[in-house]
DRENDO-1510 file (C-alpha; in Angstrom, 1 decimal, always signed):
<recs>
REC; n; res; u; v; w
REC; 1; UNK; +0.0; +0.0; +0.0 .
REC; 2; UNK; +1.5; +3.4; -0.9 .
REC; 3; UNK; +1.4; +6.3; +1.3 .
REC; 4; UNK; +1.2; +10.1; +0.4 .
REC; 5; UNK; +3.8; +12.3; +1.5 .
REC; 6; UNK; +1.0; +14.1; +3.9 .
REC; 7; UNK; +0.4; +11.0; +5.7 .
REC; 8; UNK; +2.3; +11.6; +8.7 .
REC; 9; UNK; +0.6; +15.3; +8.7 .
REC; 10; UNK; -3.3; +13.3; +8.0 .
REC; 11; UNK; -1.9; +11.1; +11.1 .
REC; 12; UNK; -1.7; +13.9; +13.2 .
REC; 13; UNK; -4.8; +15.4; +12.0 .
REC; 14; UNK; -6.7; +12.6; +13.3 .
REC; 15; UNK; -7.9; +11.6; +9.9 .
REC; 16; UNK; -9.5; +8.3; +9.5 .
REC; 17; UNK; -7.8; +6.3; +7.0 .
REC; 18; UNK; -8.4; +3.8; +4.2 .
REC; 19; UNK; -6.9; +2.0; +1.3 .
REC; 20; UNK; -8.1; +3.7; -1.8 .
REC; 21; UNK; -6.4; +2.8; -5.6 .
REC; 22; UNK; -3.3; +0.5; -3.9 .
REC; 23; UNK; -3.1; +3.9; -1.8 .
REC; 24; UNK; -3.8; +4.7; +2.1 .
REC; 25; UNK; -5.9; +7.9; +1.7 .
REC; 26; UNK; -7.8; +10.0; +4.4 .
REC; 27; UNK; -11.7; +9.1; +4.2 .
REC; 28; UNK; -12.4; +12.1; +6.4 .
REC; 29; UNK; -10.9; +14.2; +9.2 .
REC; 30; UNK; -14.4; +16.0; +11.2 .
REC; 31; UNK; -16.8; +14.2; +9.0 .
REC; 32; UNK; -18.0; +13.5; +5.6 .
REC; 33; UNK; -21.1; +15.5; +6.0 .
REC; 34; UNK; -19.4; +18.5; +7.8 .
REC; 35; UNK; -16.2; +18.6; +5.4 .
REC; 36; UNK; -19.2; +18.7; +2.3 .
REC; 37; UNK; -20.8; +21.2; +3.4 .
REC; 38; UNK; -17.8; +23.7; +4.7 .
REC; 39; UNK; -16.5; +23.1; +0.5 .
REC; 40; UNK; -19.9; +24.5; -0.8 .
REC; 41; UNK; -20.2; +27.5; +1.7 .
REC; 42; UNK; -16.6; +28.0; +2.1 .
REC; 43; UNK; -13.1; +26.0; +1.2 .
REC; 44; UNK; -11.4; +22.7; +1.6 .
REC; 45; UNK; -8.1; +21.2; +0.7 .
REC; 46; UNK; -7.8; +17.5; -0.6 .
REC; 47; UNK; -4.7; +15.7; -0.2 .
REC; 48; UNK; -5.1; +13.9; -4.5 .
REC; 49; UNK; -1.5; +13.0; -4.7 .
REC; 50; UNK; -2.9; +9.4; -5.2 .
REC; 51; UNK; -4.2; +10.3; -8.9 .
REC; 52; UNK; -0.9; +9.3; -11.0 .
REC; 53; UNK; +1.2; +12.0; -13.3 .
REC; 54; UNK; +3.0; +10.2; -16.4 .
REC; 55; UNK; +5.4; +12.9; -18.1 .
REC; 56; UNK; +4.3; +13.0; -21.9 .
REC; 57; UNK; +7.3; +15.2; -23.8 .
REC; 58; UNK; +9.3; +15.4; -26.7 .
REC; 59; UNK; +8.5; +16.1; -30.9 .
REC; 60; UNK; +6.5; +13.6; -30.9 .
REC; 61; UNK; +4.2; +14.3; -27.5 .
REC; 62; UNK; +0.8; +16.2; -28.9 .
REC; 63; UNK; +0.8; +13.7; -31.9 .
REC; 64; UNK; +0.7; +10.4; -29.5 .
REC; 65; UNK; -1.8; +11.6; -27.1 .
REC; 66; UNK; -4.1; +12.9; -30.1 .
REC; 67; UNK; -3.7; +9.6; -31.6 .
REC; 68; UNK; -4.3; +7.7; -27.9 .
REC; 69; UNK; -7.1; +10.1; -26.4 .
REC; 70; UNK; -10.8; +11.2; -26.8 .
REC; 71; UNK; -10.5; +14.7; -26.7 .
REC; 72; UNK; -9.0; +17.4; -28.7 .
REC; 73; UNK; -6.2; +19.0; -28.0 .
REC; 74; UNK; -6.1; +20.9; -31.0 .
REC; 75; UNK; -8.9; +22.9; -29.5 .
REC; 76; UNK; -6.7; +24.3; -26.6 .
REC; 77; UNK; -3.3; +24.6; -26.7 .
REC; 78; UNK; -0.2; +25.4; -23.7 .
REC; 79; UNK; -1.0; +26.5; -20.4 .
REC; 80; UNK; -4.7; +24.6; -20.8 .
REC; 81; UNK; -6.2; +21.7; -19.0 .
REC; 82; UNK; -8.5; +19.1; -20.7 .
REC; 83; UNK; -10.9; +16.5; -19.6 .
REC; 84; UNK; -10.3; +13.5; -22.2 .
REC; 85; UNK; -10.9; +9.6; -22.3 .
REC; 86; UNK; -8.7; +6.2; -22.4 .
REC; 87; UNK; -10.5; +4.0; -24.6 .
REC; 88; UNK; -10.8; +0.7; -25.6 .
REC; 89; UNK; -10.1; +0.0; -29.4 .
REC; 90; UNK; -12.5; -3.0; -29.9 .
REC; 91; UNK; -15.7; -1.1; -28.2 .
REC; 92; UNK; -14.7; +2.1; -27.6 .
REC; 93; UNK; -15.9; +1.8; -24.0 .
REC; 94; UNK; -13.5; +3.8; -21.4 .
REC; 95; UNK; -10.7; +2.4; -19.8 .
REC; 96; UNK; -9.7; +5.5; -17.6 .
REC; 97; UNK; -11.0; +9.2; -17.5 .
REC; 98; UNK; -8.0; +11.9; -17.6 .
REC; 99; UNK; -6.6; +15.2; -17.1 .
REC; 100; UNK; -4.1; +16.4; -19.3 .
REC; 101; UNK; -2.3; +19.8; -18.7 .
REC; 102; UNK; -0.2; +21.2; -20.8 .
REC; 103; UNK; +2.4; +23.0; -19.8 .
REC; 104; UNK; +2.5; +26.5; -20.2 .
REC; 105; UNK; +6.6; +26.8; -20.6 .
REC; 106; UNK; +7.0; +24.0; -22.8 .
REC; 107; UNK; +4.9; +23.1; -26.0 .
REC; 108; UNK; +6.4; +19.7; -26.2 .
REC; 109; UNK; +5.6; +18.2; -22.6 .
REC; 110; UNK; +2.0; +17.6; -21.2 .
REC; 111; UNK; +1.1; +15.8; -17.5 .
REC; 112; UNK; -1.4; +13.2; -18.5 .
REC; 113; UNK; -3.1; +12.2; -14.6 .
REC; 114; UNK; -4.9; +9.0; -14.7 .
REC; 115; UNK; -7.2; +7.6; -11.8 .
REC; 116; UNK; -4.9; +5.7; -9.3 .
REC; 117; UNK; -5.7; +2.3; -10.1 .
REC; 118; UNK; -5.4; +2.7; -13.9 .
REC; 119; UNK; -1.8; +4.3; -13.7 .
REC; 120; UNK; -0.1; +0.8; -15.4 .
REC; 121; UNK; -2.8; +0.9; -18.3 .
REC; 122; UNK; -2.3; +4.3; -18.7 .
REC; 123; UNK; +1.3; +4.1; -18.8 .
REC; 124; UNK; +1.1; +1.1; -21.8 .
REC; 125; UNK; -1.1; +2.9; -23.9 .
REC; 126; UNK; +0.2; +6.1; -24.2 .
REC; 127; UNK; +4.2; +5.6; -22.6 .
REC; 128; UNK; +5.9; +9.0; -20.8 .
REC; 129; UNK; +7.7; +9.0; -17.4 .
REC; 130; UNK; +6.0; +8.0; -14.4 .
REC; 131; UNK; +6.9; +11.3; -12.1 .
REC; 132; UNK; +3.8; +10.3; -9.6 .
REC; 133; UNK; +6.5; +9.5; -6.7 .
REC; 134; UNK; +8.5; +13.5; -7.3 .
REC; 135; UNK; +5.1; +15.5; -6.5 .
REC; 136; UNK; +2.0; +15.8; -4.5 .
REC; 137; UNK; -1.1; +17.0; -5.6 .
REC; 138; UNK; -3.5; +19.5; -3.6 .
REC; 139; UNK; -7.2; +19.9; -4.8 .
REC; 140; UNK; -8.6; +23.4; -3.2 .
REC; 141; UNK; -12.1; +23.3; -3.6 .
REC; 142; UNK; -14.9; +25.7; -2.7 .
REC; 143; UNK; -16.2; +29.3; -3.1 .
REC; 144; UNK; -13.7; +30.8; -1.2 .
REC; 145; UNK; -11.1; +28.8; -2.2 .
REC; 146; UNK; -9.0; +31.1; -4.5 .
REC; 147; UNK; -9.6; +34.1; -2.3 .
REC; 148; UNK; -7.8; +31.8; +0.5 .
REC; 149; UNK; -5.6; +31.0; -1.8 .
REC; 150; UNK; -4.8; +34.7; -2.8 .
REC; 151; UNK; -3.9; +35.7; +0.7 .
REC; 152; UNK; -0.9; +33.5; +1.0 .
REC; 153; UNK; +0.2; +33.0; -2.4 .
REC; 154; UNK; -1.4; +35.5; -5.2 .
REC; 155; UNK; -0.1; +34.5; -8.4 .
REC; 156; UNK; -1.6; +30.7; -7.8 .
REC; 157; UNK; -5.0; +32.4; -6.3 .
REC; 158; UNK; -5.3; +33.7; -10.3 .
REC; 159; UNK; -5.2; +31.1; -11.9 .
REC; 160; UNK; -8.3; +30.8; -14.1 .
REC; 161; UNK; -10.4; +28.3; -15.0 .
REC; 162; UNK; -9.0; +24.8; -16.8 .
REC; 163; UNK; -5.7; +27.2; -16.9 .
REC; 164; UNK; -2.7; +26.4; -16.1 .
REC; 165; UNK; +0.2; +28.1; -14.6 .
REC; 166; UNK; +3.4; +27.5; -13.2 .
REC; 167; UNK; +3.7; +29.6; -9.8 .
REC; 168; UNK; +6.9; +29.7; -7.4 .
REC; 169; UNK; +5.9; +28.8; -3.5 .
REC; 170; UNK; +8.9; +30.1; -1.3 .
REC; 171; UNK; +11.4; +29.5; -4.2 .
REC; 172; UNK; +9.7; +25.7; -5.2 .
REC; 173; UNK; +8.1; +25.4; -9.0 .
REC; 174; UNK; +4.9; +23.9; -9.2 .
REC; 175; UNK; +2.1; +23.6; -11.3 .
REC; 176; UNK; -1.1; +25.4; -10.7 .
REC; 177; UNK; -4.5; +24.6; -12.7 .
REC; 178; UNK; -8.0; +25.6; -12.4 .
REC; 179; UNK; -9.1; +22.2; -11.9 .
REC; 180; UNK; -11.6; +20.1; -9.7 .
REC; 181; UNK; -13.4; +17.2; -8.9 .
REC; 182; UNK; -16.3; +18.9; -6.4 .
REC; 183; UNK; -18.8; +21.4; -9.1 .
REC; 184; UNK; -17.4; +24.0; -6.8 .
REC; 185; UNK; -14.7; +26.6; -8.4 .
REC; 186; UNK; -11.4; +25.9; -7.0 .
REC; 187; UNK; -7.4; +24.8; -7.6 .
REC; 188; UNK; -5.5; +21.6; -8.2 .
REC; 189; UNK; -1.8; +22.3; -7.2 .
REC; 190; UNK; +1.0; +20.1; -8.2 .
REC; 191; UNK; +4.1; +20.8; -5.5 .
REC; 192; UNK; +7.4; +19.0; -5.3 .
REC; 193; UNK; +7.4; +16.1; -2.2 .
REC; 194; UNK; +9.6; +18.3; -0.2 .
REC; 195; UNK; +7.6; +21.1; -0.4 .
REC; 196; UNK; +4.2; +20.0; +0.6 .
REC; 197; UNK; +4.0; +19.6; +4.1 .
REC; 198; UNK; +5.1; +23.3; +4.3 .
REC; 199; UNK; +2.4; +24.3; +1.5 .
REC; 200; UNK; -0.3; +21.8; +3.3 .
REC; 201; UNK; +0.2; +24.1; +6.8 .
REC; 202; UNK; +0.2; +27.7; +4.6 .
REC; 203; UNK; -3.2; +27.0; +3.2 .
REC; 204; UNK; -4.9; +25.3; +6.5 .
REC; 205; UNK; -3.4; +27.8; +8.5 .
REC; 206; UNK; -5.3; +30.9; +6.3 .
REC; 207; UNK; -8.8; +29.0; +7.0 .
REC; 208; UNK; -9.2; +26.0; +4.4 .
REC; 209; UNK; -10.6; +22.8; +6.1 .
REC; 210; UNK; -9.1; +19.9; +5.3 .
REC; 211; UNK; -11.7; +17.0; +4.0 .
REC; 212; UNK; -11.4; +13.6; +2.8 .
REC; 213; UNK; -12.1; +11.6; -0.1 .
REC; 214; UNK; -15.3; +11.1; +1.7 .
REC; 215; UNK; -16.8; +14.1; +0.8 .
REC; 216; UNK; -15.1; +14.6; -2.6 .
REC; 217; UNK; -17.0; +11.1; -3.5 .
REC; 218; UNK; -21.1; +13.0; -2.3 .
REC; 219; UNK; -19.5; +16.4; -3.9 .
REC; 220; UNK; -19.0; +14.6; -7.1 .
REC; 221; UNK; -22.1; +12.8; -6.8 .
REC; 222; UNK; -23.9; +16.1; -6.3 .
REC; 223; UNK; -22.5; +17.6; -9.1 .
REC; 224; UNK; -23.2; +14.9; -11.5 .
REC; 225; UNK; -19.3; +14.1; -12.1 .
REC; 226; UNK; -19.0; +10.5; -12.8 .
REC; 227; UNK; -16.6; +8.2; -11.4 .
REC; 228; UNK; -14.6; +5.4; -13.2 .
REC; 229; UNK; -15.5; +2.1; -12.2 .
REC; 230; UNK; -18.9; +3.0; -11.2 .
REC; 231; UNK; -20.4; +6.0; -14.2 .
REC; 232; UNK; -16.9; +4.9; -16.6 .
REC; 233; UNK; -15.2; +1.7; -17.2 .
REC; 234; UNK; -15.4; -1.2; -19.5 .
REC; 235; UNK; -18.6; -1.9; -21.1 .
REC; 236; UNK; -19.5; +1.7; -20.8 .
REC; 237; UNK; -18.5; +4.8; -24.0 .
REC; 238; UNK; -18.6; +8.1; -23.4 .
REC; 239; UNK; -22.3; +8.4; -25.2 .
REC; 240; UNK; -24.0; +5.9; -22.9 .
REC; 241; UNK; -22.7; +8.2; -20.2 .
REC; 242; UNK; -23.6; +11.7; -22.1 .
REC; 243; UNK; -20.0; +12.8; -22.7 .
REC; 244; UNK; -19.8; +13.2; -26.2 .
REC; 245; UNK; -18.6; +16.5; -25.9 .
REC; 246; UNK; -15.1; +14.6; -25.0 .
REC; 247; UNK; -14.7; +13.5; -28.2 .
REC; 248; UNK; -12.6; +14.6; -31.1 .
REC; 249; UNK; -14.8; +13.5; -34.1 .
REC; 250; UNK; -13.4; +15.5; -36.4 .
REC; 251; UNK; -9.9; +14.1; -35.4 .
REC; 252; UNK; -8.5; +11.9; -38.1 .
REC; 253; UNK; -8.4; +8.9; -35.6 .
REC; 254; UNK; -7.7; +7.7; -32.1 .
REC; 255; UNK; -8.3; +4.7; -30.2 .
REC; 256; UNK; -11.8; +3.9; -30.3 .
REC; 257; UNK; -13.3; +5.9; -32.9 .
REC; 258; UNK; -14.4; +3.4; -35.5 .
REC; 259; UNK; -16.3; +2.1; -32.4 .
REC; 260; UNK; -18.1; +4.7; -31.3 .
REC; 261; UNK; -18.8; +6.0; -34.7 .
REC; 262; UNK; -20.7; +3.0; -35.3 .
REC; 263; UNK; -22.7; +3.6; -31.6 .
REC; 264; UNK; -23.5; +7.2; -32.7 .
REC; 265; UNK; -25.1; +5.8; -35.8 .
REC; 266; UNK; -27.2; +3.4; -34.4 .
REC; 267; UNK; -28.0; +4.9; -30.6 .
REC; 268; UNK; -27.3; +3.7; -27.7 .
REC; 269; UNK; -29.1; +1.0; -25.3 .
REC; 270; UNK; -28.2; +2.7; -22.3 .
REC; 271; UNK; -27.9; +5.9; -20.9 .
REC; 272; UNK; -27.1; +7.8; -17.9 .
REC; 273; UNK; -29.4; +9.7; -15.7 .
REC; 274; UNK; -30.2; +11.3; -12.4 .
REC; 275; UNK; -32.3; +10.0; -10.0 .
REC; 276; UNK; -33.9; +12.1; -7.2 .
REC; 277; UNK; -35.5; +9.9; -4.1 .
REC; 278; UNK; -37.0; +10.7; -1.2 .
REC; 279; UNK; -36.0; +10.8; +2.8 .
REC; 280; UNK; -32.9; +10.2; +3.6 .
REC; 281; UNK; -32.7; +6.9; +2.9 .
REC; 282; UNK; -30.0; +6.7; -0.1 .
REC; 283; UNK; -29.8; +4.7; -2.9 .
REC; 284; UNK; -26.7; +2.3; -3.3 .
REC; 285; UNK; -24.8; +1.2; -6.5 .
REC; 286; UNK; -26.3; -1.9; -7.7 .
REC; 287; UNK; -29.7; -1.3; -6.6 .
REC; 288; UNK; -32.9; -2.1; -9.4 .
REC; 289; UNK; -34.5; +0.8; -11.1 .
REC; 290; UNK; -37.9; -0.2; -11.7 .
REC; 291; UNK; -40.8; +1.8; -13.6 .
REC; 292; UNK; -44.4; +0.2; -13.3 .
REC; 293; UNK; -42.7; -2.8; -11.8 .
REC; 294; UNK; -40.5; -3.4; -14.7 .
REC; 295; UNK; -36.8; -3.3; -14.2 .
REC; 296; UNK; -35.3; -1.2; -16.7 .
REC; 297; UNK; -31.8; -0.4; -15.6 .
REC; 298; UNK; -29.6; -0.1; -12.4 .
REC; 299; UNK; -28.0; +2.7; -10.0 .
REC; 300; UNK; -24.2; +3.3; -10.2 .
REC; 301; UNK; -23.4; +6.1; -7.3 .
REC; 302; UNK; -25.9; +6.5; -4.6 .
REC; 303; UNK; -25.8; +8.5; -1.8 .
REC; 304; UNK; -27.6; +11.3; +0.9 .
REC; 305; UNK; -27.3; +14.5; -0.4 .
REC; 306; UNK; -26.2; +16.8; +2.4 .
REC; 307; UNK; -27.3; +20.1; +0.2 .
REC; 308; UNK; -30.6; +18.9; -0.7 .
REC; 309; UNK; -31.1; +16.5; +2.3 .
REC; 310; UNK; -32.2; +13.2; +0.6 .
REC; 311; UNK; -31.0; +10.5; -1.8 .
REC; 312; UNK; -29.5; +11.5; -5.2 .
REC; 313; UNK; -28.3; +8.9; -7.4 .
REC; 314; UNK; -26.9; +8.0; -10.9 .
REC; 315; UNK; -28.2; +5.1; -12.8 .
REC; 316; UNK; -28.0; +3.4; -16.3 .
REC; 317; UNK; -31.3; +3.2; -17.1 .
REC; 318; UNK; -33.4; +2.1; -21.1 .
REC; 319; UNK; -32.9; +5.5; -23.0 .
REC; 320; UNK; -36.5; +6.6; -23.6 .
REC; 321; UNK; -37.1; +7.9; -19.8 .
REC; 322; UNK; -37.8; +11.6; -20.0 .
REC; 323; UNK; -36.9; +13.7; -17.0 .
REC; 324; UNK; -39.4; +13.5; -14.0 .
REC; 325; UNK; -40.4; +10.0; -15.4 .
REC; 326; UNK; -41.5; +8.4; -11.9 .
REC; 327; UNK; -38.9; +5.5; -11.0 .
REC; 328; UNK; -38.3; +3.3; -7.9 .
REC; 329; UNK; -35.5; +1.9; -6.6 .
REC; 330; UNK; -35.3; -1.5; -4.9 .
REC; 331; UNK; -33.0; -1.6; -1.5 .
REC; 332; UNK; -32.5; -4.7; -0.4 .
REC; 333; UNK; -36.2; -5.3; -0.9 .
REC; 334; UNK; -38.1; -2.3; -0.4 .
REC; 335; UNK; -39.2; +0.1; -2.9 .
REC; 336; UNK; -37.7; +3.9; -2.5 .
REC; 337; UNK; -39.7; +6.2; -4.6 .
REC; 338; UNK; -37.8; +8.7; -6.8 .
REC; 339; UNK; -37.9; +10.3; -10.3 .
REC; 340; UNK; -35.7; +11.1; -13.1 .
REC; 341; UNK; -33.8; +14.0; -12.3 .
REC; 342; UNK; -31.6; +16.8; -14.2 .
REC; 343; UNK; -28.2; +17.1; -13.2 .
REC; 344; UNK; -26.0; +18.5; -11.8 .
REC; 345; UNK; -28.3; +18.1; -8.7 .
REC; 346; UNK; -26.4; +20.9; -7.2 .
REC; 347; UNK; -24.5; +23.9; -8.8 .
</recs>
């Protein structure tokens, strides 16, 4: 089991910890419910420095990952982040969802960060330098976060959105994008090993609460931000999970077109929606979604919404439900009423 180079600092925090991705990670610190809700009123800081960074550079760097990945990159350019897909040639179903940043100083060399536990597939698909093990990575999350941010370290608290910057903390280079995994604005810092303990203590210390991946797992679920394994993973393509928009079509080719060309031509059999219930009863992954008594798909990510105080849910469900369709969901044999739902469910 790895460690991140905060763990002696979550140790002293009192943070509760768990494996998480071949990583021991901090579930929460004062509470799941309580760190939630103190990122969508005010700011909290993730430790993330289990999400893996493979070093992409060289001539040859934008043409392999346009050739390897979903998105785009044509469409941005350096100093810009992009949300992008890993995916399976034969089906074109995802084998990882990805950040890429580009960096702003250097045309030629992009951080591709895969989900934890994909890091090795990542890593044979698209090849780079594994630099996971030289840097943490701080997610700052909230509306307050960048004015926090602003009073200890300015040039990081203006970063913009899916920019990003390289900043110097007390003389350390790191790499600051306007990036997140919560629907709340915020800041993803990438910060030498050495440096973060001191970095960690500069933002806690100007009034960001620290929070686990507890919370970051109902913030995501509020905001309708899927996860891989549970909204992502094999079987599933970006269009049964409404993310066409991460796809290059107009790209000459990449790993998984042909496939998902031929899905956009006949429709998917699935696709992903929200699901609303009530109380506070939640939802779980794996639970039946039934309409009239007719089982016609099954929830991914359920959980208690502490914004909207009752179960929110995403679910794979037939794709002629229209929003506010009535829907229940079995749990462990007893029907919890819902309905189709919009989402984000909050933001």
């Amino acid at each position: 089991m790895k460690q991140s180079p905060l763990d002696a600092v979550h140790r002293e925090l009192g943070a509760k910890m768990v494996p998480f991705g071949g990583w021991e990670m901090p579930l929460e610190y004062s509470g799941t419910i309580d760190e939630h809700l103190a990122c969508r009123s005010r700011s909290v800081v993730f430790d993330v420095s289990h999400l893996g960074t493979m070093r992409v550079a060289g001539p040859q760097a934008f043409d392999s990952l346009q050739a390897a990945l979903s998105n785009d990159l044509g469409k941005v350019g350096p100093g810009r982040a992009q949300y992008t897909h890993l995916l399976d040639e034969a089906d074109g179903s995802v084998l990882d969802d990805i950040i890429v940043w580009w960096h702003p100083d250097d045309p030629e060399t992009f951080d591709v960060m895969p989900n934890a536990s994909n890091t090795d597939r990542v890593v044979d698909a698209i090849g780079g330098t594994d630099v996971t093990d030289t840097r943490a990575v701080l997610a700052v999350q909230g509306p307050e976060a960048k004015q926090r941010i602003t009073e200890i370290w300015p040039e990081a608290g203006a970063v913009g959105r899916f920019r990003v910057v390289r900043c110097d903390w007390q003389g350390t280079s790191c790499l600051v994008a306007g990036t997140g995994y919560t629907g709340e604005p915020g800041l993803e810092i990438a910060v030498p090993v050495e440096a973060v303990a001191d970095l960690w203590r500069a933002i806690t210390g100007a009034g960001v609460q620290p929070a686990g991946l507890g919370a970051r797992d109902t913030l995501r679920l509020e905001a309708g931000l899927p996860l891989h394994g549970n909204e992502l993973g094999p079987g599933i393509t970006p269009l049964q999970a409404g993310l066409g928009w991460v796809v290059g079509w107009d790209k000459p080719d990449f790993r998984g077109k042909a496939a998902l060309e031929a899905e956009r031509e006949r429709g998917v059999a699935r696709r992903l929606v929200g699901i609303s219930t009530e109380g506070r009863r939640p939802p779980r992954s794996g639970c039946a979604v039934l309409v009239d008594g007719e089982v016609i798909g099954a929830v991914t990510s359920g959980n208690y919404s502490p914004v909207l105080e009752h179960g929110v849910a995403m679910a794979f469900v037939t794709p002629s439900l229209e929003t506010g369709t009535a829907v229940e969901v079995d749990v462990r044999g007893s029907r919890l009423p819902g309905r189709i739902a919009d989402m984000p469910f909050v933001g």
